[in-house]
N, C-alpha and C positions, 0 to 999 in steps of 0.2 A: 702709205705713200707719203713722200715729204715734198713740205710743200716749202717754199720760201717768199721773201717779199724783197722786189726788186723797183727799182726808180730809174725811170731814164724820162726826159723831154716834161720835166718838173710834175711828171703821174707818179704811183706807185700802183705795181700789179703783182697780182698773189696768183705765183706756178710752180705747176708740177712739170715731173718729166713728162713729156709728152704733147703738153698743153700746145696750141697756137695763137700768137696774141697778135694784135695789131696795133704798131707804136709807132710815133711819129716819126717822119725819115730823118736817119740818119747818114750824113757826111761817109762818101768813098764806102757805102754798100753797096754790095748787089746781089744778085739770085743767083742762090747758090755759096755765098762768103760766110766764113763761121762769123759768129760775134757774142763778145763776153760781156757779163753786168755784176757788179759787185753786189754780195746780198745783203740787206740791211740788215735782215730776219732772216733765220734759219728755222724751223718747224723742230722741235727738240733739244736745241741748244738752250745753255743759258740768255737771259734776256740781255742785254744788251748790242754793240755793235758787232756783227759776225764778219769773220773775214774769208769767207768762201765766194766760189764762185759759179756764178750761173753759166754756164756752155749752152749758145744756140744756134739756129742756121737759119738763114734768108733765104723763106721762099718765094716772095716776090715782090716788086714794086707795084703799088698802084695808089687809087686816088679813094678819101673817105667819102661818104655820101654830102652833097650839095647841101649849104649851109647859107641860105636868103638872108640878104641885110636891106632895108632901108632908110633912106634920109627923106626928111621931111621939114620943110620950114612952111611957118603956117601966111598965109595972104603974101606969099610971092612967088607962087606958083612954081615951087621949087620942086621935084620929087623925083627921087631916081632908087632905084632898084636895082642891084648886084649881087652876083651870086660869089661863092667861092668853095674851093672842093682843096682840102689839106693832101699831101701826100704822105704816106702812109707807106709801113713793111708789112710783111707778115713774117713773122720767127714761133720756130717751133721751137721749144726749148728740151736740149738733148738731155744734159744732167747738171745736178746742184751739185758742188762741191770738187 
């Protein structure tokens, strides 16, 4: 199986055909829309920059699990609590190269 390393929303994730990742949203997706990623890494190639490509398809939009922040200042009775939930794809990735 070959695997490659690909970067999108300043991560890098290591996939195979088949895989389903979950990546930050991306701009004018939807469920259902192909979408391509240039591969850094190729699994068998020489080292350096590869110039292939990742092929993969949008299966859905939604939201990553809930992520608690607080603020706090001390002796003024400050204190608040907010949550936030990132949006998120899911792509399954069709084929390297």
């Amino acid at each position: 199986m070959t695997h490659a390393v690909i970067e999108t929303g300043g991560k890098q994730y290591r996939v195979a055909p088949g895989d389903v990742i979950a990546i930050e949203c991306i701009k004018d997706t939807s469920a259902g829309s192909d979408i391509s990623f240039s591969a850094l890494f190729v699994e068998g190639d020489d080292l350096g920059v590869s110039k292939k490509v990742v092929k993969g398809t949008v299966l859905e939009e939604t939201f990553d699990t809930k992520k608690v922040g607080i603020k706090y200042k001390p002796k003024s009775r400050y204190r608040v609590k907010y949550g936030h939930r990132q949006p998120i794809i899911k792509v399954k990735i069709e084929s390297i190269g």
